[in-house]
C-alpha positions as CSV (number, residue, x, y, z in Angstrom):
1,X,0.0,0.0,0.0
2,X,1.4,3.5,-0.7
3,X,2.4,5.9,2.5
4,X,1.6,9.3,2.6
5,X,4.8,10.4,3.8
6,X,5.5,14.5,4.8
7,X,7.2,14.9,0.9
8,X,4.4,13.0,-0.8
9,X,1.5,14.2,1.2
10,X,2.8,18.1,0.3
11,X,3.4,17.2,-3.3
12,X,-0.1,15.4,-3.8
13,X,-1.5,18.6,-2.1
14,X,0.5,21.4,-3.9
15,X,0.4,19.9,-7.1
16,X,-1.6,16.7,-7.9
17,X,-5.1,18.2,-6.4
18,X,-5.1,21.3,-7.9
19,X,-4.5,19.9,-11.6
20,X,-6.9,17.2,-11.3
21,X,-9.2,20.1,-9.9
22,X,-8.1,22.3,-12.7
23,X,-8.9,19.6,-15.5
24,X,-12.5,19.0,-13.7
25,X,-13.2,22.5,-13.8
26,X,-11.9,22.7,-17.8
27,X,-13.6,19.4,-18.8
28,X,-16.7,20.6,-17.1
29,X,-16.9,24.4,-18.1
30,X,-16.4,25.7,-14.5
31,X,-16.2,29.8,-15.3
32,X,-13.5,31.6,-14.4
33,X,-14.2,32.5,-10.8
34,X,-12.7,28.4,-10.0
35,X,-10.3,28.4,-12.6
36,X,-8.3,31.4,-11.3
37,X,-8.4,30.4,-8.0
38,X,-6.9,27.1,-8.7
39,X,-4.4,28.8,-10.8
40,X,-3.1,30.5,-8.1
41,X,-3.3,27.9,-5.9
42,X,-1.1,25.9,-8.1
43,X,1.4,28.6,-8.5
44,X,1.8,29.8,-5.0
45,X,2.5,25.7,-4.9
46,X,5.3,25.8,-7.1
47,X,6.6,28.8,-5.6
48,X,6.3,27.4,-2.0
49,X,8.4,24.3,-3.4
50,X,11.1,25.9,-5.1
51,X,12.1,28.5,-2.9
52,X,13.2,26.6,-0.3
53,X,16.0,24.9,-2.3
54,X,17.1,27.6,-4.0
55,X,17.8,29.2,-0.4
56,X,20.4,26.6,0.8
57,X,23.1,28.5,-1.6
C-alpha cells in the first residue's frame, strides 16, 4: 500500500489536487471564478516548493 509520507502528502497537495481540480473544472466548463483560484493555488504551490531549495546557496 502506498504511504503518505511529509514529501508526498505536500506534493499530492500542492500539485496533484489542484491539476486534477483544474482539468475537472476545464472538462466541465467551470467559469473563471474556479479556474483562477486554482491557478493560483497551483502557482503559490510551485513557488512554495522551489524557494526553499534555491535558499540553501
Amino acid at each position: 500500500m502506498l504511504e503518505l509520507t511529509g514529501k508526498r502528502m505536500i506534493f499530492l497537495f500542492t500539485v496533484v489536487f489542484p491539476l486534477l481540480f483544474l482539468a475537472a473544472a476545464v472538462l466541465l466548463g467551470s467559469g473563471i471564478c474556479i479556474v483562477l483560484p486554482l491557478m493560483i493555488w497551483i502557482g503559490i504551490a510551485i513557488v512554495m516548493l522551489y524557494l526553499p531549495t534555491t535558499s540553501k546557496d
